[in-house]
C-alpha positions in Angstrom: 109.6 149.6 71.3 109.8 146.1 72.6 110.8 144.4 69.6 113.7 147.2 69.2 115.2 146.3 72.6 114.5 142.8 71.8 116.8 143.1 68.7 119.6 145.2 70.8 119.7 142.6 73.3 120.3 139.4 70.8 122.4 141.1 68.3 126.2 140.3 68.1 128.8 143.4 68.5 127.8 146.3 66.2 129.6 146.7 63.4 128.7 150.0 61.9 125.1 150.2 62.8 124.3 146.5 61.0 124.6 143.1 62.2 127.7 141.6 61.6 126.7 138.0 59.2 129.1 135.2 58.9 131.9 135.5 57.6 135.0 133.9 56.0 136.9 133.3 59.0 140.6 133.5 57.0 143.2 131.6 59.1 145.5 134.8 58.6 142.2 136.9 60.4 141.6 134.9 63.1 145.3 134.5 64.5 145.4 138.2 63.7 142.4 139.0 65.7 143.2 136.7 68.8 147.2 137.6 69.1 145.3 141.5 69.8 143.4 140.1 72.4 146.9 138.4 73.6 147.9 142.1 74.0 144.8 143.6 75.4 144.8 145.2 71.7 141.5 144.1 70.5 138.1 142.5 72.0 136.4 139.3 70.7 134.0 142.0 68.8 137.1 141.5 66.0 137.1 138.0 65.9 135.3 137.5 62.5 132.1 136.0 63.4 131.6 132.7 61.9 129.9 130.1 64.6 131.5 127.1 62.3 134.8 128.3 63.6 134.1 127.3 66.8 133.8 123.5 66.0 136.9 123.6 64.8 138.6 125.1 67.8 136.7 122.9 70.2 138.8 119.9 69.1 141.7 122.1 68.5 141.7 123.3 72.0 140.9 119.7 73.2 144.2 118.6 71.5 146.6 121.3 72.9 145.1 120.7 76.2 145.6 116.8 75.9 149.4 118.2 75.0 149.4 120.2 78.4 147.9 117.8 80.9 149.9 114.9 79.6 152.8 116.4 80.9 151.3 115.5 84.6 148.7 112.8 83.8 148.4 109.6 82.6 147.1 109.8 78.4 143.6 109.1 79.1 143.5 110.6 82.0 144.9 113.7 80.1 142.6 113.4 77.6 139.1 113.6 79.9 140.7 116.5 81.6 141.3 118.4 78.5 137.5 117.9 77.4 136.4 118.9 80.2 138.2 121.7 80.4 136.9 122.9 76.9 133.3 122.1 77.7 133.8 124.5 80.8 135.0 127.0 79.4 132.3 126.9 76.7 129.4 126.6 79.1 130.2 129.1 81.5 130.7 131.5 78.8 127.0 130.5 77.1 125.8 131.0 80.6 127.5 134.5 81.0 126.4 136.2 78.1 122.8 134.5 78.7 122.2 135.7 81.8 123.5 139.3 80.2 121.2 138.8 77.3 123.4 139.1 75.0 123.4 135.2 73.5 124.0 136.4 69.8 127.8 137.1 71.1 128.5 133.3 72.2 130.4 132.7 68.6 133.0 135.5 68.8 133.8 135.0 72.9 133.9 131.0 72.8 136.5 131.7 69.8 138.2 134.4 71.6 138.6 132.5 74.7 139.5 128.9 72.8 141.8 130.7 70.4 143.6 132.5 73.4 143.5 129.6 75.5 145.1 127.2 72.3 147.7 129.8 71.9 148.7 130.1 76.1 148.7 126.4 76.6 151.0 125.6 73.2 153.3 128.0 74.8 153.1 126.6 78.4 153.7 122.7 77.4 157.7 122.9 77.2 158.0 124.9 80.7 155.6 122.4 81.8 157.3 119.2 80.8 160.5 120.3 82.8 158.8 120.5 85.5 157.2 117.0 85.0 159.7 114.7 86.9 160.2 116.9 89.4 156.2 117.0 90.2 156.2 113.2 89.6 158.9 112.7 92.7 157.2 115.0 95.0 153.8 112.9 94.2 155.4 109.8 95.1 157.4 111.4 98.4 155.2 114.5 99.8 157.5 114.8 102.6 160.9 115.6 99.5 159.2 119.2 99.4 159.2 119.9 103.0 162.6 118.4 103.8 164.2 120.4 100.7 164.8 117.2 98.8 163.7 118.2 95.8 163.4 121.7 94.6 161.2 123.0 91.7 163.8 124.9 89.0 163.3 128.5 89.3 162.9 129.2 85.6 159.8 126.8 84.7 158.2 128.2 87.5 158.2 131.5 87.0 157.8 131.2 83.2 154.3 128.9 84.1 153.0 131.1 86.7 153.5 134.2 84.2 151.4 132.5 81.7 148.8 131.7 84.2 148.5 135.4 85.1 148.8 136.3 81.6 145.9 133.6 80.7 143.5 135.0 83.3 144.2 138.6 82.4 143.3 138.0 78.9 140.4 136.4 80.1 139.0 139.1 82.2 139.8 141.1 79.0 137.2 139.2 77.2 134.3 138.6 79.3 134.6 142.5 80.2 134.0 143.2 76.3 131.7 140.2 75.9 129.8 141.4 78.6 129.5 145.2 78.3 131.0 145.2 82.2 133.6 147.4 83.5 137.0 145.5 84.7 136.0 144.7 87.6 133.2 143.0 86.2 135.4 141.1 83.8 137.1 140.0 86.6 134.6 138.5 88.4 133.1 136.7 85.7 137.3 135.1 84.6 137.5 134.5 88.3 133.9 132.6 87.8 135.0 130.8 84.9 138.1 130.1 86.6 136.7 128.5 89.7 134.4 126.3 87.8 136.6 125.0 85.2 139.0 124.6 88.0 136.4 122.6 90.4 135.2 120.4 87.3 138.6 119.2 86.2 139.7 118.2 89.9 136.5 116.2 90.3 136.9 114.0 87.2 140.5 114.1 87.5 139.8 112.4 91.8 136.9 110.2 89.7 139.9 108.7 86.9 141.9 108.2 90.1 139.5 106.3 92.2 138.2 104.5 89.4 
């Protein structure tokens, strides 16, 4: 009886009663699977599970977040950020799914949450980049905010902040599949991830600066 629960516990998603193996991960599948999980139409259970797929969204995701963070940080500034920001993400969702015994899923949810996260950030970098200047005066005169002197453009704004919500909502989406949780659960654990991705990048972003 052990050794069955054992097996329950470490095996991926089910996939009509057997465990799913590696598969071909078709570049066709996988931006199939994860634009469903960009409308809360699938889980990461249908991202074809194939753990080499993941090393080659790590750096993929590293790039488009270089692409992101450039837009308000110096290159190689940009760049540590970005890694780190990947390496979060990654971490936190190993340590999810261990502490939920459920370790054999890592493949599927770091590719849903990387393939998501590639996808969200590509489509955040132009928004982004008009805001740029306008972010680059108010860091060099704090006080241009409060006086009125500069104003953020309405548009960018909104359109970022929507993707942010968007980003976190699919998020929640995952980790409540991922986990076997209910919402709220998933919520807690994208809020988790969130605050610890968040806390990670500020302190090597305040250790580039003061360096």
């Amino acid at each position: 009886m052990g050794v069955v629960r054992g097996v329950a516990a470490e095996a991926p998603y089910k996939l009509c009663g057997r465990v799913r193996r590696e598969s071909i991960a078709l570049p066709a599948n996988v931006l199939t699977s994860i634009v469903r999980l960009l409308v809360f139409r699938g889980g990461p259970q249908d991202v074809p599970y194939a753990p080499r797929l993941v090393r080659w969204m790590v750096p993929a995701a590293a790039l488009v977040g270089w692409l992101l963070f450039a837009q308000m940080l110096p290159p190689l500034a940009a760049a540590v950020v970005a890694v780190v920001n990947v390496l979060a993400t990654i971490l936190v969702a190993q340590g999810v799914l261990r502490a939920r015994n459920l370790v054999a899923r890592t493949p599927q949810t770091i590719a849903a949450l990387l393939g998501t996260g590639i996808l969200l950030n590509l489509l955040m970098v132009y928004p982004l980049s008009l805001l740029a200047p306008y972010v680059a005066k108010l860091a060099e005169h704090p006080e241009a905010f409060a006086h009125g002197d500069v104003k953020l453009p309405g548009g960018p704004v909104l359109v970022v902040d929507f993707l942010n919500v968007w980003g976190f909502a699919v998020t929640a989406w995952i980790y409540r599949h991922a986990a076997n949780v209910r919402l709220i659960g998933g919520i807690g654990f994208a809020l988790l991830a969130s605050i610890v991705v968040l806390m990670l990048m500020m302190l090597v972003a305040a250790f580039i600066s003061a360096a």
